[in-house]
N, C-alpha and C positions, 0 to 999 in steps of 0.2 A: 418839787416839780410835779406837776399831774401827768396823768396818760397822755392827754394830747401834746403835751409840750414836748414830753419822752417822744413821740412817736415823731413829731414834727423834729426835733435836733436829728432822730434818727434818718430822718427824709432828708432833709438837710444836708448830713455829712454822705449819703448815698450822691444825691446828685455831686457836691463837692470831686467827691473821690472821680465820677463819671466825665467831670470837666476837668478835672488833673489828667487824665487820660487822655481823653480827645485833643487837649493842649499838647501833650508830646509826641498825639498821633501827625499833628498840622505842625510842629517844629521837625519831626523829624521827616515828614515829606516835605515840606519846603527847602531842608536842607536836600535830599535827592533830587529836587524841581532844579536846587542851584547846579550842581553836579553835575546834571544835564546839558544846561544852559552855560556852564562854563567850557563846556567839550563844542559848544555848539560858536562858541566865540571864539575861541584857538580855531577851529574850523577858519572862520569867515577870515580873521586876521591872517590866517597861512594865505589864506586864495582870493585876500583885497577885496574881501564883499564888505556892504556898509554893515556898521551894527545894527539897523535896524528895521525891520522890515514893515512900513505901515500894513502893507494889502494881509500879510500877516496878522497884525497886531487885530486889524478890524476884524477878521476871520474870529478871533479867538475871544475876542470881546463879544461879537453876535454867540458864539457857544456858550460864553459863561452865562448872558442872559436866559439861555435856553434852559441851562442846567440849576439855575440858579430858581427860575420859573418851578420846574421840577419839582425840584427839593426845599420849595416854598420858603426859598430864603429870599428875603429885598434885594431884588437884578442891581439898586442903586450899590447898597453895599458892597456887593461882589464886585461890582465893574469898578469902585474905587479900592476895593483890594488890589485885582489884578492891574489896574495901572499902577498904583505902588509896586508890583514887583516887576513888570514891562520896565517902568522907568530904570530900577534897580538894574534888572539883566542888560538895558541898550547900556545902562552907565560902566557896569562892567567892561563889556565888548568892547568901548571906548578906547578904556585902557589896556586893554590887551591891543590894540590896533595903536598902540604909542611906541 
C-alpha cells in the first residue's frame, strides 16, 4: 500500500466514523421529535382537535426551506424529509384519536 492510499483509507474511515456519528445524532433526535409529537397527539385526542394542522404544517415547511437554505442543504431534500415525518406524526394522531 503507498502513502497516499494509507493516508486516503485513513481519511476514509475518519469521515466513516463522523457519519456513524451524525447517524445516531439524527436517530436519536428523531426519536425525541417523536416523543414530542406523541404528547402533542394524546393532547389533541383528549380535547377532539384534528390530527392535523395544515396552516401549521405550511408554517414549518417555509422554516425548513429557510434552514435548509442556511445550512446549504437542497430545500427539495429537506421538505421531502419533513413530509415523510408530518405524514408519520398526522398518522400517529390518527390513531390515537381511534
Amino acid at each position: 500500500m503507498t502513502d497516499a492510499t494509507t493516508r486516503a483509507a485513513d481519511l476514509l474511515r475518519t469521515h466513516r466514523e463522523s457519519i456513524d456519528r451524525l447517524d445516531a445524532i439524527l436517530v436519536y433526535t428523531l426519536a425525541e421529535r417523536f416523543k414530542r409529537t406523541q404528547a402533542v397527539g394524546r393532547l389533541k385526542a383528549e380535547h377532539d382537535l384534528p390530527p392535523s394542522d395544515p396552516d401549521r404544517e405550511a408554517r414549518q415547511m417555509r422554516r425548513l426551506e429557510q434552514l435548509s437554505q442556511e445550512a446549504d442543504l437542497d430545500p427539495d431534500l429537506a421538505k421531502k424529509f419533513l413530509t415523510f415525518i408530518i405524514s408519520e406524526v398526522i398518522r400517529h394522531h390518527e390513531k390515537l384519536q381511534k
